[in-house]
N, C-alpha and C positions, 0 to 999 in steps of 0.2 A: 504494500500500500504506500502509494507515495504521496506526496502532501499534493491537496487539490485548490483548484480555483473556489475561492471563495463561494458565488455564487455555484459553482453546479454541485458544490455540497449543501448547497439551498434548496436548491429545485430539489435533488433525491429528498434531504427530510421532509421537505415540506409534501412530497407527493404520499408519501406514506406516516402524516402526522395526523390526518383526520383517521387513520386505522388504530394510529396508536394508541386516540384519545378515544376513540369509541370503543378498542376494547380492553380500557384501563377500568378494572371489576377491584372492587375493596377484595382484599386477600385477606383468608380468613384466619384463626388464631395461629394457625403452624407457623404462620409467614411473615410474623409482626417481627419489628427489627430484631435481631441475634443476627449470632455466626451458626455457623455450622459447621462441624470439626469432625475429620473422618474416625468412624471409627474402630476400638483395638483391635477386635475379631475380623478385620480385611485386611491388618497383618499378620502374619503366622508367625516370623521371623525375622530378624535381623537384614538386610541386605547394603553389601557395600555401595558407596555412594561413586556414583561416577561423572555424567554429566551434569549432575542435578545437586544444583549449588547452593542448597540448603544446611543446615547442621544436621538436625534431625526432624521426627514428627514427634509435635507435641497434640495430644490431643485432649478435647474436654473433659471427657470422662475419662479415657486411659491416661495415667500414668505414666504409662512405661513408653519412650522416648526411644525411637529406631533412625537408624540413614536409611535416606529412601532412595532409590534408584530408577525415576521414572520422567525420561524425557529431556528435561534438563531445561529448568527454568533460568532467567535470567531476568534481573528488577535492571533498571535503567536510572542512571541521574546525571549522569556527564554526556554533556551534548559535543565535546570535543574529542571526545574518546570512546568506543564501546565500552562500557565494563560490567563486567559478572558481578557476579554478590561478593565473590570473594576478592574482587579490585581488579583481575584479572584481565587484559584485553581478550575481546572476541575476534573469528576471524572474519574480514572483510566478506568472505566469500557467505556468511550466514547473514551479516549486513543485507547485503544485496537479494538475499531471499527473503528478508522480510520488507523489500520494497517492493513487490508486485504489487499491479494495482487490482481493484475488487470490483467485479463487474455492478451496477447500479441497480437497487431495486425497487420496483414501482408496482403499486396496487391497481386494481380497476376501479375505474370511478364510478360507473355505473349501476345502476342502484340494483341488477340482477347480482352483481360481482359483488356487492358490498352486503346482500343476502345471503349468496352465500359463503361465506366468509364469518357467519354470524355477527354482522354488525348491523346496525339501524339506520337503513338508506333512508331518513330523513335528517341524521344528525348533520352539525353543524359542521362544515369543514374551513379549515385554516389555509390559507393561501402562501405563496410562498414570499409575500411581505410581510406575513404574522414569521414566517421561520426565518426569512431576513433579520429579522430582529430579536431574535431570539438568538444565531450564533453573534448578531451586533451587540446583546449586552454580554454574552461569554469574552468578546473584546474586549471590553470595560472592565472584566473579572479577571482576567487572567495574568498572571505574572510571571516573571524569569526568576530561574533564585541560583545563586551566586552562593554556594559552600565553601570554608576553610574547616581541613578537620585533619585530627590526626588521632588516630588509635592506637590502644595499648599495643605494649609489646610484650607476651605472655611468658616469652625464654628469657626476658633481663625485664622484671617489673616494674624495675624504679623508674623506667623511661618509656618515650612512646614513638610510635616510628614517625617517619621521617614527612612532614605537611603535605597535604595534597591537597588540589583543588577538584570540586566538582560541580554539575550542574542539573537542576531540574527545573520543574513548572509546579504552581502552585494557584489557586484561585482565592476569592473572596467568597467568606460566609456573613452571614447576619452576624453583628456583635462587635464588628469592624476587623474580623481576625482573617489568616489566610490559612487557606487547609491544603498540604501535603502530604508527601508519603514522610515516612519516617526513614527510610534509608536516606533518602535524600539531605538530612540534615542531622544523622547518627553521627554522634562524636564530634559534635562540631566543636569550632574555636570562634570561628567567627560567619555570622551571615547577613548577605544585601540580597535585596529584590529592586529588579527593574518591572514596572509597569510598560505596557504594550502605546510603545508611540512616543515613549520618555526616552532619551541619556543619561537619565539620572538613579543611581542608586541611592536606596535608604537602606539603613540599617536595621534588621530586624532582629525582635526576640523569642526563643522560642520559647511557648508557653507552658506546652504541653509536648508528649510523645508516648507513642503507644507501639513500642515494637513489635508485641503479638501481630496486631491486626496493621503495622508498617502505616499509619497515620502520625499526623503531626501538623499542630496547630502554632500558628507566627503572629506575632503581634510588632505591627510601628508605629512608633512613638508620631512619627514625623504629620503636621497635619496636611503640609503640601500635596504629602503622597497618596491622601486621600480623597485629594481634590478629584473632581468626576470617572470617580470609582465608581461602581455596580455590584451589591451581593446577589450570588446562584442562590437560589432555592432548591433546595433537594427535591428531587420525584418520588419515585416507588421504582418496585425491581419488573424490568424492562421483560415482558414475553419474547419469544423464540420469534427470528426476523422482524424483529422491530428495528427500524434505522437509528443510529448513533453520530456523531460527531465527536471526535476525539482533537481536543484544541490546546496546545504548548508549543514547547519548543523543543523539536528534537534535533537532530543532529543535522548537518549539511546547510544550515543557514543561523541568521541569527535574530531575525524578525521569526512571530508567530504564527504557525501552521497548521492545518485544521485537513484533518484526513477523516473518510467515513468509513462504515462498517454496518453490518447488522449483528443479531446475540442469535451466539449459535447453541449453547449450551447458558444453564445456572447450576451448578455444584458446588459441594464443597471442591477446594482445593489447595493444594501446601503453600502455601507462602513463604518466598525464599526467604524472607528478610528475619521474620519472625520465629521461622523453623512452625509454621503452624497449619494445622487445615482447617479453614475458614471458608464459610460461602463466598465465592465467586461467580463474575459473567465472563465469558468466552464470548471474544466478538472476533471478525475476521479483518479485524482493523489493525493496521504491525504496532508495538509497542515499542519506538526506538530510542534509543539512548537520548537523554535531555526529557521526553516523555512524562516522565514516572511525575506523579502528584497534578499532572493537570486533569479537567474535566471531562469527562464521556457527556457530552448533550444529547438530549431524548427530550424535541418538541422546545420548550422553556423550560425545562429545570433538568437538573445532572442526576444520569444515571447510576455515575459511580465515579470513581478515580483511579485513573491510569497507573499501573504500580507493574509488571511483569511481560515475561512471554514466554511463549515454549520453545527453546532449540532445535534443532533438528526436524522444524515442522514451518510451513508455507503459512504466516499471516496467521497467527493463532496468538492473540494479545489475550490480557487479563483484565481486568476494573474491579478494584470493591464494592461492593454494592452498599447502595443507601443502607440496609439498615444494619449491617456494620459499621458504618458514617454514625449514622444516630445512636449506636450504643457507643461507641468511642468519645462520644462529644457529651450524651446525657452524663457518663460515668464523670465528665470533669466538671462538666456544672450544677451537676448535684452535690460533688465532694472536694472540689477542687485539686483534683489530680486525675490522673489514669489510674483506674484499679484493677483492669483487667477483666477474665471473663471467667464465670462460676462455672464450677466441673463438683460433681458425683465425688470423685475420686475411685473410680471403678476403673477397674479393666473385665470386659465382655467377651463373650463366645457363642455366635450365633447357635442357633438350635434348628437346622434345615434338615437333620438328621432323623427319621422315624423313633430309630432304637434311641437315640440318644434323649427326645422326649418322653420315650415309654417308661426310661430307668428312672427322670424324676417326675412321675407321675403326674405328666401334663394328662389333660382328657382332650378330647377329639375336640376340637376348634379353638381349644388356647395356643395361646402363642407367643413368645415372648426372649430372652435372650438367658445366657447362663452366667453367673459374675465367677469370674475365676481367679479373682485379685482387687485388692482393699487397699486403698492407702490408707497407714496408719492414722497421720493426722487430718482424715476426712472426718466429715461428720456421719457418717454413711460407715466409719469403721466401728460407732459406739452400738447401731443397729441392723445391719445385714450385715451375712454371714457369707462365705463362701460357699457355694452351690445353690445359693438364692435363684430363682427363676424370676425376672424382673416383668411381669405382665403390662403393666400399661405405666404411662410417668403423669399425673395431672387428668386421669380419665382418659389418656388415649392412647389407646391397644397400640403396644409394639408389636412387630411381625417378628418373624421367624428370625428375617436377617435382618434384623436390630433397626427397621427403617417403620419410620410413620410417614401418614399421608402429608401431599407439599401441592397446596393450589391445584391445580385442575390436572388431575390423570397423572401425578407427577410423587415420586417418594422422597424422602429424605432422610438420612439416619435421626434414632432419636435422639441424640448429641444437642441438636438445635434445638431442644424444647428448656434442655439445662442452660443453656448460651440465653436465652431469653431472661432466662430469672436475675433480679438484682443480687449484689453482695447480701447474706445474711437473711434472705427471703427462702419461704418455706416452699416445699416440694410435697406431691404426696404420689407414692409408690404404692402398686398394687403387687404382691410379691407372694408365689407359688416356692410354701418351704414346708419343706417333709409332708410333700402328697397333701398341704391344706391352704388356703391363700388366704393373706393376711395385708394389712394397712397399716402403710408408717408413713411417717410426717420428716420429714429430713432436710433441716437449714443448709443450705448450698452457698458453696465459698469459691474463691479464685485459690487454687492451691500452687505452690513452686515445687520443681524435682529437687532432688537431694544434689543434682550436679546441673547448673543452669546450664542452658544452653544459647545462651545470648548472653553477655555485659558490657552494651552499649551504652554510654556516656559512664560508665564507671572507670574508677582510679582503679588501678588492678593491686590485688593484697598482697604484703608479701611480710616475709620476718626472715631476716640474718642473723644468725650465731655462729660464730666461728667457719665463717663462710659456709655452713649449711644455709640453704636458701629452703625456705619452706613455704608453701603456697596452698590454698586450698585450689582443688582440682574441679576445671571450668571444660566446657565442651569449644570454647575461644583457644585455651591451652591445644587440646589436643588437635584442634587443625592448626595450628602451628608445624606440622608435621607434614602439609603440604597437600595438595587436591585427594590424595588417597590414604590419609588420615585413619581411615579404617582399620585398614591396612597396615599401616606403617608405623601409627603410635602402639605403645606399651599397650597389649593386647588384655592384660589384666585390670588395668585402668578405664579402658575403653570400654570393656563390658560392664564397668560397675557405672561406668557415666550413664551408659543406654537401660542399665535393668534393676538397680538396686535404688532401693526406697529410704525416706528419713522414717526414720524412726524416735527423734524431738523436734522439736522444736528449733531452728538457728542450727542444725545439724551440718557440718563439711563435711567430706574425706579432705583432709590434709596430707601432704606428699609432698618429700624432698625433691625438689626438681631438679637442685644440682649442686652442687661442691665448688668453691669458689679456695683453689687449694692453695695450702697451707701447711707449716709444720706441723700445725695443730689438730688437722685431718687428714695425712696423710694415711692411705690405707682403706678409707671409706669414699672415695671415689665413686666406687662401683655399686653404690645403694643407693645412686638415684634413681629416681622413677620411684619409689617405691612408697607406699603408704605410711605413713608416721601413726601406730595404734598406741603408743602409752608415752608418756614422759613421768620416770622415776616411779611407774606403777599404777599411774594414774591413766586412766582412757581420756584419751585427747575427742572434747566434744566437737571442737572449731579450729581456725587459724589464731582468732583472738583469746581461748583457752589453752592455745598452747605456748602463745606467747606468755601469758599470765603463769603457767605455771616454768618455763624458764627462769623469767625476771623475779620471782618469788623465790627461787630455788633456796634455801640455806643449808644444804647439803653441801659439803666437796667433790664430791659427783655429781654428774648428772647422766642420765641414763634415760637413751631413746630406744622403744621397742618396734622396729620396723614389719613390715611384712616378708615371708618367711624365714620368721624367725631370727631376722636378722636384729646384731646389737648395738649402739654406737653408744661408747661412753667416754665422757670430758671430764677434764681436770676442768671445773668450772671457774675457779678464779684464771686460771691461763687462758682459758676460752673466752672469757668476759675482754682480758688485753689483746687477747688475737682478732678480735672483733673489730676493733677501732683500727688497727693496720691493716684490715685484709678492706675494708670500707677505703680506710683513706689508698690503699692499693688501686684498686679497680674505679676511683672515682664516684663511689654511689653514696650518695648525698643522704643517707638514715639508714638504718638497720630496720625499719618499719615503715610500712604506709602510714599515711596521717589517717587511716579510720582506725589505727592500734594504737595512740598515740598514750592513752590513759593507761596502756599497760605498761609502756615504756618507765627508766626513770626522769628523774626531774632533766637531766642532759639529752637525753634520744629528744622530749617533746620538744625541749627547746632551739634545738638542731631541725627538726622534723619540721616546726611553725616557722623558722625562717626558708626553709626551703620554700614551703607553701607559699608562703607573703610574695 
């Protein structure tokens, strides 16, 4: 799809904007704003990650966090560069196949075609001066945005790599703010927006960010920049061949560009940025670099926002859909931040099986899914049980393969019914256990994995002692290890990233990452990588507990219990002096991140707060 003339991406919406609007139908409960997050039971296993440049999948109700291997998505933000999720250039030759252009498509106007069709040949139709002005006020909306950022660097923590520039599109909402995607302004240091017609950048702030769902909200101060601006109004989620305009700035120019499309699909699907499955639209509109965060138009108000596309496939772009928009925006103006999106804390096992219904005594026409894993700290862990039969969630019957009804003729997992609910709001489960079915009430939360799999805009954590480097273990860490990560990092680390659960509250696995060598450790080199389970006896709960119980120590030993069975023990007072020269050695400005600082003593903090300053 290559960027089109203004007008004949007029004439196309406008010729199929009286179908849109006539068969724009209230969507009924399944389809009020949520995400929809795929779910556990459609993966069986693990699979290494290839072209598909996410970390892993997080999902609502599962838990358990896999690489996925499917296709190979790519979010877009630099209009000077391609680049993957992972910063990576793309090759020219997959550019160029997401520039075909998309043949145009046009309804019958005549009132036999618009019967059958199922719409009402007397409705009122929009001309293409009503959709003239409709992409003319996405003009007025639309902005360029100008990134500075620079991300951690997870093998040397005290530092971050080296500044990059990038670039996306972003629009106007109501409230005077601009809405993005969230890659586009991940890690930033600094960001401008130019408005469409201007020279001029302003300085924006970013208000909010929601890496799940790859949204993000900018605020300018500046009142010039506001001078005859236009807010989008959100629509609703756009049916199959409904026409779209897709308006930013992507790559190959540096004025604003407006390309069309129809939705070829609405599914959940991964989100690279977020590592997430969320509902999505599939339009056949390309999604290219500089792209990401501007508007999908559908009639006068935005369908979605431009944020991905698929690899190794002809014109297959992504959009969030409005009522991921609305739940990402109600969460911050209700509570004044991003809170994310409420999950079960389940992991599921369809039930498409005869025999395997027979054995927990479903009867003939129930249906419903099998929980075959609990997060501890769910609410859902104080009242079902494993081998629970989950029958319907809020009165409406799950299927077999774990999918409820979705608007007309259409399913959808039931994931999307938990993604609806507020933080803290109740659920009610109807649940087949031991051959009887039974009713529980179950308050639904935004739960974290025991090993994140994103920490964007965070300072990375670390603790030095005696050049032991100790870190809690991050899914950011382990691709550090390079596109095949899977693969290639510490294979014991890796499986606890992807399958093991907290079991408290504020729970790490902490792990020596590396030896920063010395007389003082000569010998233990070779127990990196490895998990830190005790210091002097003690189970290490965190990064911040283990620091605590170091800088506590009043022993003359000290004594780390590694994984298997490995031992590393310090003459602590020599170790405490090998500390200060192995730091002033290598240049690293604290023995601690500034979130450790209160464990440190009175010297680290005050060393640590002038680094910060």
């Amino acid at each position: 799809m290559q960027g089109l003339s203004l007008r004949r991406v007029v004439g196309t919406v406008a010729s199929s904007i009286s179908h849109q609007q006539l068969r724009r139908q209230r969507i009924n409960s399944l389809s009020l704003p949520s995400i929809i997050p795929k779910p556990s039971f459609s993966l069986s296993s693990p699979i290494p990650r290839s072209s598909f440049h996410s970390l892993s999948t997080i999902t609502t109700t599962s838990f358990i966090n896999k690489p996925i291997s499917n296709g190979g998505f790519h979010q877009f933000s630099s209009d000077s560069a391609p680049t993957e999720a992972n910063g990576e250039a793309i090759s020219d030759a997959h550019e160029s196949r997401l520039c075909n252009d998309v043949d145009e498509v046009e309804y019958g106007e005549d009132s036999g075609q618009r019967v059958a069709l199922g719409l009402d040949p007397n409705a009122e139709k929009l001309t293409v001066t009503d959709a003239y002005a409709a992409i003319d006020l996405a003009l007025d909306s639309v902005v360029k945005i100008f990134t500075v950022t620079s991300s951690p660097n997870y093998f040397l923590p005290w530092q971050n790599k080296s500044q990059r520039e990038t670039m996306g599109s972003g629009f106007v909402i109501s409230g005077r703010r601009i809405l993005t995607n969230a890659h586009v302004v991940a890690d930033h240091t600094f960001v401008l927006v130019r408005k469409h017609g201007s020279p001029t950048k302003y300085k924006a702030e970013v208000q909010a960010v929601g890496h799940e769902c790859d949204l993000a909200i900018l605020v300018v101060e500046s009142e010039e920049f506001w001078q005859g601006m236009n807010h989008l109004e959100l629509g609703d989620i756009p049916f199959l061949q409904e026409a779209v305009a897709v308006v930013g700035y992507p790559q190959g120019g540096d004025n604003i560009s407006v390309t069309k499309g129809v939705v070829s699909r609405v599914e959940p699907t991964q989100y690279v940025h977020g590592a997430t499955q969320l509902l999505a639209i599939q339009i056949d509109a390309a999604i290219n670099p500089g792209n990401s965060g501007g508007p999908a138009i559908m009639g006068d108000k935005v369908a979605g926002v431009a944020f991905q596309n698929l690899s190794g496939a002809e014109n297959i772009g992504y959009i969030i859909p409005v009522p991921v928009i609305k739940h990402f925006i109600a969460g911050i103006e209700e509570r004044g931040k991003y809170v994310g999106f409420c999950s079960l804390g389940l992991s599921c096992q369809a039930m498409e099986n005869t025999q395997l219904r027979e054995h927990f005594g479903m009867q003939r026409g129930m249906t419903g899914v099998l929980v075959s894993k609990i997060n501890p700290l769910s609410e859902a862990n104080k009242i079902l049980k494993k081998d629970d039969v989950i029958l319907a969630f809020d009165g409406v019957p799950i299927a077999n393969d774990g999918t409820v009804p979705f608007r007309n003729r259409e399913r959808i997992t039931f994931d999307h019914l938990v993604s609806m609910k507020k933080p803290n709001e109740k659920a009610e489960l109807k649940v087949l256990r031991d051959g009887k079915e039974c009713n529980f009430v179950i308050n639904v939360h935004p739960l974290q994995p025991l090993v994140p799999v994103h920490q964007f805009d965070q300072l990375s954590s670390y603790y030095i002692f005696a050049g032991l480097v100790f870190i809690p273990l991050s899914q950011p860490f382990l691709h550090e290890y390079g596109e095949d990560w899977y693969n290639t990092s510490p294979r014991r680390l890796c499986e606890r990233a992807l399958r093991e659960l907290p079991k408290k509250p504020g729970e790490q696995l902490v792990i020596l990452s590396q030896v920063l060598m010395d007389d003082i450790n000569t010998g233990y080199e070779r127990l990196a990588e490895l998990q830190v389970r005790k210091v002097n006896g003690v189970e290490v709960d965190n990064l911040k507990h283990l620091c605590q119980l170091v800088e506590e120590c009043s022993e003359d030993r000290l004594r780390f219990d590694l994984d298997d069975d490995r031992v590393i023990v310090l003459d602590y007072h020599k170790a405490k002096l090998a500390t200060s020269r192995i730091l002033k050695r290598h240049r690293i400005p604290s023995a601690m991140s500034s979130d450790l600082l209160e464990c440190g003593g009175e010297e680290q903090q005050i060393v640590a707060a002038s680094q910060q300053n």
